[in-house]
C-alpha positions as CSV (number, residue, x, y, z in Angstrom):
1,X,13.4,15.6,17.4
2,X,14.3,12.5,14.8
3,X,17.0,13.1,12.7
4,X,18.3,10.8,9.9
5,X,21.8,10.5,7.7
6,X,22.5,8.6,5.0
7,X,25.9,7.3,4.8
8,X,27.7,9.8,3.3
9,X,26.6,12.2,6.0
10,X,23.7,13.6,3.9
11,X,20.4,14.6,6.3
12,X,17.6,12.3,5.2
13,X,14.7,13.7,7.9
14,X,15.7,16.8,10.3
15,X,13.9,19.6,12.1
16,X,12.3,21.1,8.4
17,X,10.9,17.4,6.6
18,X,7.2,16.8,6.8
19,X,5.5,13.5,7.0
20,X,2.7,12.3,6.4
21,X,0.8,10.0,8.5
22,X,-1.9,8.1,6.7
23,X,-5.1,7.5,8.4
24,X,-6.7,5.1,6.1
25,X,-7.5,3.9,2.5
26,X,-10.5,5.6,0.7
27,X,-12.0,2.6,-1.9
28,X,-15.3,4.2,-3.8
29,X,-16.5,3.6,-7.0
30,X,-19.0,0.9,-8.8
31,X,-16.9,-1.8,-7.5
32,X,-16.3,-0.8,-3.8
33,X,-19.8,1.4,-3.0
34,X,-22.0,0.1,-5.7
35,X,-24.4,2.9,-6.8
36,X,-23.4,5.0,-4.5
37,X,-21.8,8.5,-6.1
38,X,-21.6,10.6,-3.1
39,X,-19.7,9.5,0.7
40,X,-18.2,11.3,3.8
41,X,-16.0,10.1,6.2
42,X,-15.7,12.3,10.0
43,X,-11.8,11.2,11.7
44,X,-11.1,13.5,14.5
45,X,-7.5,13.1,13.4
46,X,-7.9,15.7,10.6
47,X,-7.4,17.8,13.0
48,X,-3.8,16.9,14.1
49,X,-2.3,18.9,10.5
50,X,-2.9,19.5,7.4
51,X,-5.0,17.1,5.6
52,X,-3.7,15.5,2.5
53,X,-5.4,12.7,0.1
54,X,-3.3,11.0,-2.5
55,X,-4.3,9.4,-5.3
56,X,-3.5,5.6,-5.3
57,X,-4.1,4.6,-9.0
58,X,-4.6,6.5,-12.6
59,X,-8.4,4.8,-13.0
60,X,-9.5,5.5,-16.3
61,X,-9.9,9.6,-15.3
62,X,-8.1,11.1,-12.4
63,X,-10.6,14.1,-12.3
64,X,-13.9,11.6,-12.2
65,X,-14.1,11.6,-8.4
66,X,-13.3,14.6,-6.4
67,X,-11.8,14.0,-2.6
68,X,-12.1,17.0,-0.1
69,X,-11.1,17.7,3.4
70,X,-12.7,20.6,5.6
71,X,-12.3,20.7,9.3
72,X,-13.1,16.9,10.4
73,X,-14.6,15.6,7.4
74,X,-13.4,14.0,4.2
75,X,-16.2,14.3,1.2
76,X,-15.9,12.2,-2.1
77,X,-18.2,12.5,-5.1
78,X,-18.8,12.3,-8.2
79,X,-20.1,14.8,-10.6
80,X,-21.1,13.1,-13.4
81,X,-22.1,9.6,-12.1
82,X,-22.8,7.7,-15.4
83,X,-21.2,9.2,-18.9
84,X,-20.1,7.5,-22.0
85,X,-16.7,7.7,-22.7
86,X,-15.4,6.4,-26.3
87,X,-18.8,5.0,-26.9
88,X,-18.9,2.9,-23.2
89,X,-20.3,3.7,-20.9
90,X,-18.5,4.6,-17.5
91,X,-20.4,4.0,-14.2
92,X,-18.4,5.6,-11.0
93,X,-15.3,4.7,-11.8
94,X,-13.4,2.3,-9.2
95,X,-10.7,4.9,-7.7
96,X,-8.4,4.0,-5.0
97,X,-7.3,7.3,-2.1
98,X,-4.7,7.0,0.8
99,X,-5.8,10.4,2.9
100,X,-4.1,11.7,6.2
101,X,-2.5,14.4,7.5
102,X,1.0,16.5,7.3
């Protein structure tokens, strides 16, 4: 078991801390997967905890791509591929993910 102390004595990482170890970067978006709007990625690892994907950047919308995890897949898409947004318009946003497990 790793256990940390700062130097007043103060635990840092003991038996209760979770980590999270990152797998990988998710780029998507016009810039990264061109026209594509929908993507999966299958890591066997998902299956050493519990998964977790964290948002890299603020993009223009933090809600215009949604990221999910279920058993050994990680699904990213986008529901409204092309809108206009204060009169330009947006095309797949590019958003940035770090995803791994807990």
């Amino acid at each position: 078991m790793l256990e940390t102390w700062d130097a007043q004595g103060v635990p840092l990482i003991g038996a209760g801390t979770r980590l999270t170890k990152r797998f990988g970067v998710l780029l998507i978006g016009r810039d990264y997967t061109g026209e594509t709007s929908v993507g999966t990625i299958f890591d066997e690892r998902f299956t050493l905890g519990d998964p977790v994907v964290i948002r890299l950047d603020t993009g223009l919308d933090p809600f215009d791509a949604i990221v999910t995890v279920k058993g050994r897949i990680l699904t990213w898409e986008y529901l409204e591929p092309v809108r206009w947004r204060n009169g330009v318009l947006v095309t797949r946003p590019p958003a940035r993910f770090a995803y791994g497990v807990q």
